[in-house]
C-alpha positions as CSV (number, residue, x, y, z in Angstrom):
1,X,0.0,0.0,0.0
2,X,2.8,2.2,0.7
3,X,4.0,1.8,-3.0
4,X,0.6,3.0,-3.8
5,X,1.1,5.9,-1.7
6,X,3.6,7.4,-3.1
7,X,2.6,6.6,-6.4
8,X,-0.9,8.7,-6.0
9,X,0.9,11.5,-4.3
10,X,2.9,11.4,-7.8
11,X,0.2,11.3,-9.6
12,X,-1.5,14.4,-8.3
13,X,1.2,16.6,-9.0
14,X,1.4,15.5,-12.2
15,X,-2.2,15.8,-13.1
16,X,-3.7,19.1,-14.1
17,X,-6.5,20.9,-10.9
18,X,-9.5,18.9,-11.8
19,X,-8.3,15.8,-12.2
20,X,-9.5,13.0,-9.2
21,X,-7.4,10.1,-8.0
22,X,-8.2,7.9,-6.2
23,X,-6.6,6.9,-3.1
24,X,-5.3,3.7,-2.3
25,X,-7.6,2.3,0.1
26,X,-10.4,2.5,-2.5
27,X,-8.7,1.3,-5.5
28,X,-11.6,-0.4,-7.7
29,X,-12.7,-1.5,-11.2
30,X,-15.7,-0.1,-12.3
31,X,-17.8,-2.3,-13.9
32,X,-20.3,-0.7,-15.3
33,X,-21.4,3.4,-15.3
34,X,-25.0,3.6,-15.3
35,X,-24.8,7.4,-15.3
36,X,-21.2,9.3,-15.1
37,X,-20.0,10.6,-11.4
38,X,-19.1,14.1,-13.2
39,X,-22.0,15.3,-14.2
40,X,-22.9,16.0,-10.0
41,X,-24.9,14.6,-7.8
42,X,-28.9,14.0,-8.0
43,X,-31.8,15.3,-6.6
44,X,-34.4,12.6,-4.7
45,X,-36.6,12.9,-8.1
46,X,-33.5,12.7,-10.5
47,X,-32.7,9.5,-8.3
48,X,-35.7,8.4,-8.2
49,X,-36.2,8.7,-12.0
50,X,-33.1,7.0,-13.0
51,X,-33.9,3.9,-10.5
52,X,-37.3,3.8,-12.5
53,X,-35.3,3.7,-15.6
54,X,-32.8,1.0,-14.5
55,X,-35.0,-1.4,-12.4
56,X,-36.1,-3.6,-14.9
57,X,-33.3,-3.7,-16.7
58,X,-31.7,-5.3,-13.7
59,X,-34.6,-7.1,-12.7
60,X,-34.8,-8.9,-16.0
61,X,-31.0,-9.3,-16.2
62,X,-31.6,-11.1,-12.7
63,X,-34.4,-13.3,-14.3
64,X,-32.7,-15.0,-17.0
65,X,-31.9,-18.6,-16.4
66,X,-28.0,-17.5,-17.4
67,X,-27.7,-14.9,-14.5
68,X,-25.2,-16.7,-12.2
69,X,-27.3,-18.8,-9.3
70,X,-24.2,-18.9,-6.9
71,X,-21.1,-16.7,-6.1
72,X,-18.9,-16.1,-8.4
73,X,-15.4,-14.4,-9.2
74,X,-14.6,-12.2,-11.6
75,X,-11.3,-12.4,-12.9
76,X,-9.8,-9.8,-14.6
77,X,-6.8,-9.1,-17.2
78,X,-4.2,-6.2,-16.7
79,X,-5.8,-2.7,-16.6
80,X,-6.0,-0.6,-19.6
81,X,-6.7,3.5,-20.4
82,X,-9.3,4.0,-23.0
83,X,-10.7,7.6,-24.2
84,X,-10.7,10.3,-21.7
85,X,-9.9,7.1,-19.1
86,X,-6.3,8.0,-17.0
C-alpha cells in the first residue's frame, strides 16, 4: 500500500487541478457506469427517476436462467486507459 502511496501522491502533482485520483484504500474497477460521477450529484426525483429507468433492466437481467445462481469471481486481465480514461 505504501508503493501506492507514493505513487498517488505522484500522480496528483502530475495531473492538471480537476483531475481525481483515487486513493489507495479504495482502488476499484468499475464495472459498469449507469450514469457518469461528473456530471454532480442528483436530486431525490432525478434519483428516483433513473432507478425507474434502470429497475427492470436489472430485474430482467436477474431473471434470465443465465444470471449466475451462486457466487462467483470475476477475474480480470491487466488494466487498460481507454478515451478520456487516466
Amino acid at each position: 500500500m505504501a508503493q501506492a502511496s507514493v505513487f498517488c501522491t505522484e500522480l496528483r502533482a502530475a495531473l492538471p487541478d480537476g483531475a481525481y485520483v483515487y486513493p489507495p484504500s479504495s482502488l476499484h474497477c468499475t464495472i459498469s457506469t449507469l450514469r457518469p460521477f461528473s456530471t454532480g450529484p442528483l436530486d431525490a426525483a432525478a434519483r428516483e427517476t433513473h432507478v425507474q429507468r434502470w429497475l427492470p433492466v436489472l430485474t430482467a437481467a436477474r431473471s434470465s436462467p443465465l444470471w449466475p445462481s451462486a457466487p462467483f469471481k470475476l477475474r480480470m486481465n491487466k488494466p487498460t486507459f481507454e478515451g478520456s480514461t487516466g
